[in-house]
N, C-alpha and C positions, 0 to 999 in steps of 0.2 A: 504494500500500500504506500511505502513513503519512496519509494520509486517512482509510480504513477504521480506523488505529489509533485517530485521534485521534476518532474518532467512536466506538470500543469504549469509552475512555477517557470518553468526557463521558457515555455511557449507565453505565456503571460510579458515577460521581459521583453521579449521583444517584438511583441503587440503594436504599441506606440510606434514607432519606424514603419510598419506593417501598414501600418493606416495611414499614416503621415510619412512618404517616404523624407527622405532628406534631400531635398531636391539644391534648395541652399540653405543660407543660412540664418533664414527666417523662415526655416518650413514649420517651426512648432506653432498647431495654433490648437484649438480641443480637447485633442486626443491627448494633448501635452502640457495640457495646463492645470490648471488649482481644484479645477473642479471635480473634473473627475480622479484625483489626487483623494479627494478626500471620500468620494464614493466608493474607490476601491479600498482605501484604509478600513472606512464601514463594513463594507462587504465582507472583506476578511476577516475582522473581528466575530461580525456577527455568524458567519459560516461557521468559523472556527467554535465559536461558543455552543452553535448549534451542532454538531460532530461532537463534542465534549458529551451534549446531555442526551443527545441519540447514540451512543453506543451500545446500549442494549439492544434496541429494534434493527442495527446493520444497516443503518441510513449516513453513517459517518464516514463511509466509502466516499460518496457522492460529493457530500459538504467541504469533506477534504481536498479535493481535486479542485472544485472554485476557489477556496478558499488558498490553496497555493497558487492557482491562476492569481487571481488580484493580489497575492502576494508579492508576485514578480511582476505585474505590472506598476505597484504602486512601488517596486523598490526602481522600476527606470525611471520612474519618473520623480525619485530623490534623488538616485544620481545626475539626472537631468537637472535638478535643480540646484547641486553644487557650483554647476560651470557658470561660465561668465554671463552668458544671454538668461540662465536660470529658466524659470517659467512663466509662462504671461499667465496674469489672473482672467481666468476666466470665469464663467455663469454658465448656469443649464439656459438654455437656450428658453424666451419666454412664448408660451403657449398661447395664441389668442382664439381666445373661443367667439363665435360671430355671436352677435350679441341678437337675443329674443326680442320682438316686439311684445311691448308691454301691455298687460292683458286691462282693459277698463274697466274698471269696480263699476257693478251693477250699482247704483244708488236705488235707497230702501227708502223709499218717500212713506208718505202715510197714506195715501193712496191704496198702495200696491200690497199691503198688509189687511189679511181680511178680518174685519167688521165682526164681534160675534152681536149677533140681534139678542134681542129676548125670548123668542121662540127656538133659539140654539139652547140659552141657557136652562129654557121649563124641558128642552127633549135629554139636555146633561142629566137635570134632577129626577129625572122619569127613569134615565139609565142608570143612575148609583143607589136609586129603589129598586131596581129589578137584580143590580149583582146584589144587596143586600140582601134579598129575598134568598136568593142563591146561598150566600156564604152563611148566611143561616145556617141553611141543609144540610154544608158542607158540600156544594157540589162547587169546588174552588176554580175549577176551569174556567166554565162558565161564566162566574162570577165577576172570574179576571175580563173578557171578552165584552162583557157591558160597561166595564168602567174604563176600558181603553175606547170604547165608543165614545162616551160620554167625556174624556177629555179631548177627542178629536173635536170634538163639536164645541166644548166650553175649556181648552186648558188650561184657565186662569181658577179653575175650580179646585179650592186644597185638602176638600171630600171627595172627589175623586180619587184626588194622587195619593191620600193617607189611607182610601181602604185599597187601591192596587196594590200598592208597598204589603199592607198587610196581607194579601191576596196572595202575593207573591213569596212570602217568606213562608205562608203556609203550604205550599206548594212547594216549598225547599226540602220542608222535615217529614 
């Protein structure tokens, strides 16, 4: 296994050149700079930690092998950063997502909110006497069924919603 690593590791090294040949002497520019400097330090930290605590499951193979890849890439690119040109700082490159058109809030006037009459509110009171009736009996289903009627129609009513609740927890046990 630390064969395979040490060979992840020296393909790793010379990655950077790979990608960026050396054409002059301002070929470093990404692949050779700060950034990914410290992605690959991450990387191999975190590889490496995670091969530590998967050794039991035989997943530390795997982890091993990136983890000496960015090994050896993040060590050219400290050597690279001894010499004289060193390394330009660079950035991940910034993403621009195209931007959404903005959705327009429906406005809630008074209007558009519906009106309960009084003839809503005598059929609410007619519907939490008839689940009364009901939960009486114990037929609790039922009971529930009239009094979600009767807030559709009145849900400003707090004898409604106090015998549903109850409706509903007896329904639970």
């Amino acid at each position: 296994m630390a064969f395979w690593a040490f060979i992840a590791a020296g393909i790793g090294s010379v990655m950077p050149d790979a990608v960026e040949p050396a054409e002059n002497y301002k070929h470093r520019s990404f692949f050779h700079g700060t950034a990914l400097l410290r992605l690959s330090a991450i990387i191999f930290v975190i590889t490496g930690l995670f091969g530590f605590l998967t050794i039991i499951n035989g997943l530390f193979y795997y982890s091993y092998l990136i983890s000496g890849f960015f090994l050896g890439y993040a060590s050219h690119l400290l050597a690279d950063s001894t010499t004289k040109m060193g390394l330009p700082e660079t950035q991940f490159p910034e993403i621009k997502l195209p931007k959404l058109p903005k959705k327009k809030e429906k406005e809630i006037s008074l209007d558009s909110v519906r009106k309960i009459t009084d003839e809503d509110k005598i059929k609410a009171i007619s519907c939490k006497e008839s689940g009364n009736n009901l939960y009486k009996k114990g037929n609790y289903q039922d009971a529930l069924w009239f009094y979600e009627k009767g807030l559709l129609l009145d849900p400003n009513n707090p004898d409604l919603l106090h015998n549903k609740n109850m409706t509903l927890s007896k329904l639970k046990k």
